[in-house]
C-alpha positions in Angstrom: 4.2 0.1 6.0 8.0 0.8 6.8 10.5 -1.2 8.3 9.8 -2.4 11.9 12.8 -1.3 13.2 12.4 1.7 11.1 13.7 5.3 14.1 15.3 2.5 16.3 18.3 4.7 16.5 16.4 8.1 15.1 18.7 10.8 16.8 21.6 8.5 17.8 25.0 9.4 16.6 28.1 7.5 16.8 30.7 9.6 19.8 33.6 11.1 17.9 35.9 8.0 18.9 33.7 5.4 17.0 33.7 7.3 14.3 38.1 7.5 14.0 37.7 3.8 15.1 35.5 2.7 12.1 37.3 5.1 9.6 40.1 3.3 10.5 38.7 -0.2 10.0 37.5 0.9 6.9 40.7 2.3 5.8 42.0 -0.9 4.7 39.1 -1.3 2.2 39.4 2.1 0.3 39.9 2.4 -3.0 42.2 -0.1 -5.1 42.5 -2.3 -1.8 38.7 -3.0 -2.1 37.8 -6.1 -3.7 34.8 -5.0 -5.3 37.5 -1.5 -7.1 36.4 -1.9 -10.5 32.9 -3.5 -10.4 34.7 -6.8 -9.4 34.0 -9.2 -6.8 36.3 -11.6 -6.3 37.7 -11.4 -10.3 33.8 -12.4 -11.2 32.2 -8.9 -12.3 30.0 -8.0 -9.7 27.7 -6.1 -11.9 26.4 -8.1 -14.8 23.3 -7.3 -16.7 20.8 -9.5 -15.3 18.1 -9.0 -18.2 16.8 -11.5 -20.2 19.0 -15.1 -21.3 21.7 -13.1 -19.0 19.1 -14.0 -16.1 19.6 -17.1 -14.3 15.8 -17.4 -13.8 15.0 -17.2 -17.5 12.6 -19.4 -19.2 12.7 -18.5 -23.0 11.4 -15.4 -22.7 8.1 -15.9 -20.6 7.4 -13.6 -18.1 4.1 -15.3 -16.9 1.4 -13.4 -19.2 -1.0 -13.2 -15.7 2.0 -11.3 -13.6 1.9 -8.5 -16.9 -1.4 -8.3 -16.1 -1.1 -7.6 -12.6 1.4 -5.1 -13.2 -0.5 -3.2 -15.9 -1.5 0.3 -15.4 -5.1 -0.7 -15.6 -5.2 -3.5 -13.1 -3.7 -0.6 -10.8 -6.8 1.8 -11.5 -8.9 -1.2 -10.8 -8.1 -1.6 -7.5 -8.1 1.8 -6.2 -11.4 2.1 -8.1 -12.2 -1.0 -5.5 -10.9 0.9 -2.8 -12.7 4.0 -3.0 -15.8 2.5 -4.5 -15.6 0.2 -0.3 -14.5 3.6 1.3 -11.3 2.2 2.2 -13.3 -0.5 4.4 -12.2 -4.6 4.4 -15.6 -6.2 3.4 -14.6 -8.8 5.5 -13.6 -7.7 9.1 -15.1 -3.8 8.8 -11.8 -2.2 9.9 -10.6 1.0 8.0 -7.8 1.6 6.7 -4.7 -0.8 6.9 -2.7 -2.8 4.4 -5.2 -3.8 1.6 -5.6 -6.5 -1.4 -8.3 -6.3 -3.9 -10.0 -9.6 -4.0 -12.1 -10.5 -7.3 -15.0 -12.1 -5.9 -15.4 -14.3 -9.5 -11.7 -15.4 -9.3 -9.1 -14.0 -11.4 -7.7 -16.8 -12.6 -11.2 -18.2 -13.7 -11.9 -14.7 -16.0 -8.0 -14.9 -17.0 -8.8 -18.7 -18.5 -12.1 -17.3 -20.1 -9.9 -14.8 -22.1 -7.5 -17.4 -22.9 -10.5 -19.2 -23.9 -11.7 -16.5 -26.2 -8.5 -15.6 -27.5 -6.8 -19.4 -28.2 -5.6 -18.2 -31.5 -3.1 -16.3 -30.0 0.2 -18.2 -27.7 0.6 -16.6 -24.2 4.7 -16.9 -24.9 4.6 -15.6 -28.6 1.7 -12.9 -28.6 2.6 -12.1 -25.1 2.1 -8.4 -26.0 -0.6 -8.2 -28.2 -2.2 -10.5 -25.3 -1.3 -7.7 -22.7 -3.4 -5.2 -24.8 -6.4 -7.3 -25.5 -6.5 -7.7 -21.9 -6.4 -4.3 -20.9 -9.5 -3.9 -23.3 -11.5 -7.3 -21.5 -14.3 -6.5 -19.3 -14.7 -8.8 -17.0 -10.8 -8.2 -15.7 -12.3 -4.3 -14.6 -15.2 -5.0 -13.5 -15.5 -3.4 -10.2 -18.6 -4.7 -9.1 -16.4 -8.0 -8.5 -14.0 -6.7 -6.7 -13.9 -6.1 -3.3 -11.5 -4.3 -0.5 -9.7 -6.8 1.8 -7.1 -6.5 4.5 -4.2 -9.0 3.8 -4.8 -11.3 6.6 -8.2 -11.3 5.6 -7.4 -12.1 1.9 -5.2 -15.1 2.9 -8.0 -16.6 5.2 -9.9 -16.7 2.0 -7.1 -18.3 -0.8 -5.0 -20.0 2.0 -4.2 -23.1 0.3 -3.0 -20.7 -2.7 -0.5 -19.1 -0.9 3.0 -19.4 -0.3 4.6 -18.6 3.1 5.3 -15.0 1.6 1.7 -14.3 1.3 2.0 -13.8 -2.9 0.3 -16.4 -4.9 2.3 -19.4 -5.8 4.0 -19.8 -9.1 2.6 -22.7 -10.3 -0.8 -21.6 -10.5 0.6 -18.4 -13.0 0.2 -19.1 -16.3 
């Protein structure tokens, strides 16, 4: 779903005036008398490589081992597996088509602490990728019999207290 104000102005163009009265606002800010000229803002680079320690989010290393998951290739086949196998249908309210979420019916954080459970040799920071793998090979994660088609509205009414205002699950319950 685009932009809600996405077309406002579809069409519209500036009259020839505006335009001479903008270039000439922006003249001031051309080249060399920009403060961003160089890639700096301000005398602070303004584009810094964000990755990694760089980052001022970063936690040694740990991209939360269930957000990998999530964004795995086979978590993505799941849910469109979901979503054809429901006809493009929520289970919950009936209504076709619209903005869906696949909804494990056995929670996924419940199957994601069995594998941890089966696999508590290895460290969810450290083995991180080996982790990944094993869980792209782990059953119960793909099983689409547990999964079923959900608008979003619908999937908050049924994890509301799990929720942040945005809608996306909160941090603290990603391991």
């Amino acid at each position: 779903m685009g932009n809600k104000n996405s077309g406002r102005h579809k069409g519209f163009k500036h009259s020839k005036e505006a335009r001479i009265k903008m270039s000439k606002n922006h003249a001031d800010y051309s080249g060399k008398n920009n403060p961003n000229f160089g890639g700096n803002f301000y005398g602070i680079r303004k584009i810094m490589n964000w990755t990694g320690e760089n980052n001022p989010n970063w936690k040694d290393g740990r991209t939360p081992l269930i957000l990998r998951i999530y964004d795995s290739y086979a978590y993505k086949r799941w849910r469109a597996t979901v979503y054809q196998k429901d006809n493009y249908t929520c289970q919950k309210c009936g209504k076709r088509g619209g903005d869906f979420e696949a909804h494990h019916i056995k929670l996924f954080i419940e199957i994601f602490q069995e594998f941890l459970k089966e696999y508590k040799q290895f460290s969810p920071i450290e083995d991180k990728e080996t982790l990944v793998r094993l869980a792209i090979k782990y059953k119960p994660f793909w099983d689409v019999n547990n999964g079923k088609t959900l608008h979003k509205d619908c999937h908050l009414k049924v994890h509301p207290k799990k929720r942040g205002k945005s809608g996306k699950f909160q941090k603290n319950l990603l391991v």
